[in-house]
N, C-alpha and C positions, 0 to 999 in steps of 0.2 A: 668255529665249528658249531655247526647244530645239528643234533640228530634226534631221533623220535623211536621208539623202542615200548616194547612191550618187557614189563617187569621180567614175567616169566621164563623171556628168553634170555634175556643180559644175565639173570643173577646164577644162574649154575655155571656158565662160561667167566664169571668172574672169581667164582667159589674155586673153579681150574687154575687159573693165575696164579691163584694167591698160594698155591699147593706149589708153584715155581719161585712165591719171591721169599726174600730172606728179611723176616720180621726184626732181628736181633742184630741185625748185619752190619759192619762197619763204613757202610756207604748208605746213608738213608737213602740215596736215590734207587736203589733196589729193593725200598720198598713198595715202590708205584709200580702201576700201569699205564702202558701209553696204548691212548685210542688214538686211532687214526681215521678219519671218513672222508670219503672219495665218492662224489655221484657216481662215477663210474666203475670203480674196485668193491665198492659197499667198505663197512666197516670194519675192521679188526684189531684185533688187541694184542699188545707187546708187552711179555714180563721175563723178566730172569734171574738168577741170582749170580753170575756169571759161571757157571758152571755147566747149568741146562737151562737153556728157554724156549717159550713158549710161544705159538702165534696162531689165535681163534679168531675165526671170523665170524661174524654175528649177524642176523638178519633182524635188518633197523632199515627207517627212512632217514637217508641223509639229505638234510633240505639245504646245509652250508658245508663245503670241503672245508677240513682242517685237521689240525691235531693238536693233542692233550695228554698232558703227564699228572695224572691224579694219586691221590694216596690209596692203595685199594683196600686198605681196611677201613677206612670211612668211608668208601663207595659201598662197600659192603654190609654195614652199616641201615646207611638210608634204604638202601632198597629192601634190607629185610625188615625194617619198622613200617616201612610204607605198605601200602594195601591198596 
């Protein structure tokens, strides 16, 4: 998966997510979010705690289809140190 994104846009849609995933929670896997990129669906994002979840779609260039299960509080992280 490769995708190309403007800070601005990803980082309140991610700041969403993280308001669905369970930081404290007994399955670390609900602390991630999964991206997914499709040239033709565009990109969107998967989070939940199993209880309620969520699914943003983002406006990004995706130059490879694939998908990714990242931590989102270190995504969160870089893109608000970055500039």
């Amino acid at each position: 998966m490769k995708i190309r994104f403007e800070r601005k846009d990803m980082l309140p849609k991610l700041r969403l997510a993280k308001g669905v995933t369970n930081p404290k929670g007994y399955m670390p896997i609900l602390q991630n979010v999964k991206i997914v990129a499709d040239t033709c669906n565009g990109t969107v994002l998967y989070a939940t705690d199993t209880e309620q979840s969520v699914r943003i779609r983002v406006d990004c260039e995706v130059v490879h289809n694939g998908a990714a299960l990242l931590p989102i509080k270190e995504m969160l992280n870089i893109l608000t140190q970055s500039k």
